[in-house]
C-alpha positions in Angstrom: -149.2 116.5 145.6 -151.5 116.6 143.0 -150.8 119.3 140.1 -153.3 121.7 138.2 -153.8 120.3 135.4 -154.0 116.5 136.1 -157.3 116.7 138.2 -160.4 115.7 135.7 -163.8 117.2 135.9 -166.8 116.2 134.0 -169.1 118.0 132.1 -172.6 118.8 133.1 -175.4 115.9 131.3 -178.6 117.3 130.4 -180.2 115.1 133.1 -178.2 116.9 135.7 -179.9 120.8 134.6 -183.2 118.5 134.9 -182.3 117.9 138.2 -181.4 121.4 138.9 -184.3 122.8 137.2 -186.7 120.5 139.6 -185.0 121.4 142.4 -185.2 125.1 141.8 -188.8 125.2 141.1 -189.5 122.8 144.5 -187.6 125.5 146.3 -189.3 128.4 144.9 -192.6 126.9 145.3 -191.8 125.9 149.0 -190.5 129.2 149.8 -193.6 130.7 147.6 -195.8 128.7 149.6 -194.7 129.1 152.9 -194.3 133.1 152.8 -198.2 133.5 151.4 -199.5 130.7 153.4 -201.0 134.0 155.9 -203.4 134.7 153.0 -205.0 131.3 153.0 -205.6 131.1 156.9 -209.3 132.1 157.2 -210.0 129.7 154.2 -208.2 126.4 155.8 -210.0 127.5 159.0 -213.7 127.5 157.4 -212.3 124.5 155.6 -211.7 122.1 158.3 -213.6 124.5 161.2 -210.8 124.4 163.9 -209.2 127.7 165.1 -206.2 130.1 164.2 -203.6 127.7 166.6 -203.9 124.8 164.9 -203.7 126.2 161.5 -200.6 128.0 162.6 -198.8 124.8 163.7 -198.5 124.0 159.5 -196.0 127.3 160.0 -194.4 125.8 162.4 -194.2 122.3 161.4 -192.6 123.9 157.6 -190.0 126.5 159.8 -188.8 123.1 161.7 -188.3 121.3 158.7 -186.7 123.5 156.9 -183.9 123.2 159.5 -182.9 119.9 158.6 -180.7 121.3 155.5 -177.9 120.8 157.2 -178.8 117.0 157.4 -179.6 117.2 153.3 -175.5 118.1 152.7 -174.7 115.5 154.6 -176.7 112.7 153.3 -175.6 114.4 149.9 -171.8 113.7 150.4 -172.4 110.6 151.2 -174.8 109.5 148.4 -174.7 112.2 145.9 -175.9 115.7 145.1 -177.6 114.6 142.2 -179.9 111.5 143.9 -180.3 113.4 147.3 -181.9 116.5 145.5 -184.2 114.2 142.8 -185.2 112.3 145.6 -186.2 115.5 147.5 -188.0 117.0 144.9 -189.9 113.9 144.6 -190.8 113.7 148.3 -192.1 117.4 147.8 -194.6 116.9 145.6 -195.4 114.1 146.6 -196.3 115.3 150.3 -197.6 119.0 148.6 -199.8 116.4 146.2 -201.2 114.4 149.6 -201.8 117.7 151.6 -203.7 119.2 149.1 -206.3 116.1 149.2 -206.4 116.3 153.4 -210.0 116.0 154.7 -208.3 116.8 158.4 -206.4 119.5 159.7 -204.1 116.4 161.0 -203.2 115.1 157.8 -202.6 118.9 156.4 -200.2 119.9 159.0 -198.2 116.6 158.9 -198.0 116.6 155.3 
């Protein structure tokens, strides 16, 4: 049995707040995004002239992904909090950065 005081914990590197920082502004952004996403409806329907059921499925498409947390805590045991989250972060802007330059509602829902 392992006492108390013999169990050693790190402190916190400055790249490791970075990390937390970026994740925290991906998340708010997302959540931003996805709960004022209503407001731009008419616009990405003028923009790419399809109607109100296809814009919707971008909704849907960001509800089912953001199911797929449970998968993130597992993948993070197993490599790391800190790697899983940078590498998320990155795959958020990067897909945020590639939906903004859609020319097809396709593209815009997938990213």
């Amino acid at each position: 049995m392992v006492g108390r005081g013999s169990m050693h914990v790190s402190p916190d590197s400055a790249w490791s707040w970075v990390i937390c920082f970026g994740n925290s502004l991906a998340l708010f952004s997302s959540l931003g995004i996805y709960r004022c996403f209503g407001v731009c409806y008419d616009s990405v329907m003028s923009e790419f002239d399809v109607k109100y059921a296809q814009v919707s499925l971008v909704s849907g498409f960001f509800t089912g992904s953001m199911s797929f947390g449970a998968l993130f805590l597992i993948v993070a045991k197993w490599l790391g909090l800190r790697k899983v989250g940078l590498a998320s972060t990155f795959h958020f802007s990067l897909s945020l950065f590639i939906a903004s330059q859609s020319t097809s509602i396709e593209m815009f829902v997938v990213f």
